[in-house]
C-alpha positions in Angstrom: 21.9 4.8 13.2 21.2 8.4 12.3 21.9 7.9 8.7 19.8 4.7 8.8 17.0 6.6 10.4 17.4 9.0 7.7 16.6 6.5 5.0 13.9 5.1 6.6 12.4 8.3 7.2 12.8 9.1 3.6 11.4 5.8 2.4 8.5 6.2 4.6 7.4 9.5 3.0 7.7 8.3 -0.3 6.2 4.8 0.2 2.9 6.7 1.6 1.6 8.3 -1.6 3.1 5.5 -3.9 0.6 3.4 -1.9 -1.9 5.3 -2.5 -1.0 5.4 -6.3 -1.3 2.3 -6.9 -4.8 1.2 -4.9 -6.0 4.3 -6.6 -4.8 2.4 -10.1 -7.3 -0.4 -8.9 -10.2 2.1 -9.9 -10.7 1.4 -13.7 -13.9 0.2 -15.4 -17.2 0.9 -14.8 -18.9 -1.7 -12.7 -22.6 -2.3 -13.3 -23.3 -5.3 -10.5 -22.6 -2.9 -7.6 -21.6 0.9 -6.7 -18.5 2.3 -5.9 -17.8 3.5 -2.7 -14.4 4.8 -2.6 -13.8 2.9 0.9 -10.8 1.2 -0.5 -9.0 4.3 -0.7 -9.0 4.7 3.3 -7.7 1.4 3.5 -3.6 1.5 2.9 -1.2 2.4 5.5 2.6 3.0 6.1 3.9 3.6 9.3 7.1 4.5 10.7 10.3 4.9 10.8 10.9 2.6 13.9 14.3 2.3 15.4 16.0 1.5 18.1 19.7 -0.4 18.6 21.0 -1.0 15.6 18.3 -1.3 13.6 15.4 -0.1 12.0 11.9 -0.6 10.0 8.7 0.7 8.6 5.7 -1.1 7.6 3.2 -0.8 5.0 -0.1 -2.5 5.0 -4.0 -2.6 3.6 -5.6 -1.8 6.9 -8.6 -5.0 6.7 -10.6 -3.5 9.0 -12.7 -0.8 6.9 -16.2 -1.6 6.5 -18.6 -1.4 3.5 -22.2 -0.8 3.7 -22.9 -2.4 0.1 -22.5 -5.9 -0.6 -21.8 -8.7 1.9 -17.8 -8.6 1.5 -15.4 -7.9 4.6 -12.9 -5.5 4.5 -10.3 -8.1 3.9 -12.0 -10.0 1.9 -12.5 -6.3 -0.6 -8.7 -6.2 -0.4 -8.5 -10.1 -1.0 -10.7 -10.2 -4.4 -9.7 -6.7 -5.6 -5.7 -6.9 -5.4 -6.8 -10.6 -7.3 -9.0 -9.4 -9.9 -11.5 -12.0 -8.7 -15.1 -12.3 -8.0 -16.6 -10.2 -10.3 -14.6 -7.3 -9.2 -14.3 -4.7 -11.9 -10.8 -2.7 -11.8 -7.0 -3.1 -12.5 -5.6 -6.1 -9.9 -2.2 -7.0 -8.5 -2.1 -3.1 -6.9 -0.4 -4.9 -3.9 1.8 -6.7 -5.6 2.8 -3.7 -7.6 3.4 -1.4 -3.8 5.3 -4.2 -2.9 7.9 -3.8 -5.7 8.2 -0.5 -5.9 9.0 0.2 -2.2 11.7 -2.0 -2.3 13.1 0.2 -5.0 12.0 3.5 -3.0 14.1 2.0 -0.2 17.1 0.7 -2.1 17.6 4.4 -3.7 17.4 5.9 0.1 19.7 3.2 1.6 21.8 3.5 -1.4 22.2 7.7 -1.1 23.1 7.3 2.9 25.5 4.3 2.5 27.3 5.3 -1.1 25.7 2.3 -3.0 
């Protein structure tokens, strides 16, 4: 459990600013039909290591409840449009889908240094 806790820890602290990477690779183009706020950027979130018998997890997320004072859009519904390139939304999309990948590798490499794979 130690050594599992180990990984996870070490996933964790790598998964945090690769998250952050790749929302911050959302912010390309320069939109004329509304301002930038930066508010997206408070948005993503990793948490953990949790543990406990013989197991353990983290999780990483786009925290939906930030709030924008420009434009009539929810905080999900920013995260919604801009991970999807949709809507009129200027930027690079898929920034989710990109986190998602990539911490899967991040976790694979720790797993893989604690177990011998």
């Amino acid at each position: 459990m130690r050594k599992m806790m180990t990984a996870m820890a070490q996933t964790v602290s790598d998964a945090e600013p690769m998250l952050q990477d790749h929302v911050a690779s959302y912010y390309t183009g320069n939109p004329l039909a509304y301002d930038r706020t930066g508010t997206l950027m408070t948005s993503p979130k990793v948490t953990g290591p949790n543990g406990g018998g013989d197991s353990c997890s983290m999780s990483m997320e786009m925290d939906k409840s930030i709030s924008y004072s420009t434009g009539t859009f929810s905080g999900a519904e920013v995260i919604d449009v801009t991970n999807k390139g949709v809507a009129g939304v200027v930027g690079t999309p898929g920034y989710w889908d990109r986190a998602e990948e990539h911490v899967k590798v991040i976790a694979d490499s720790h797993f893989g240094a604690a177990f011998g794979k």
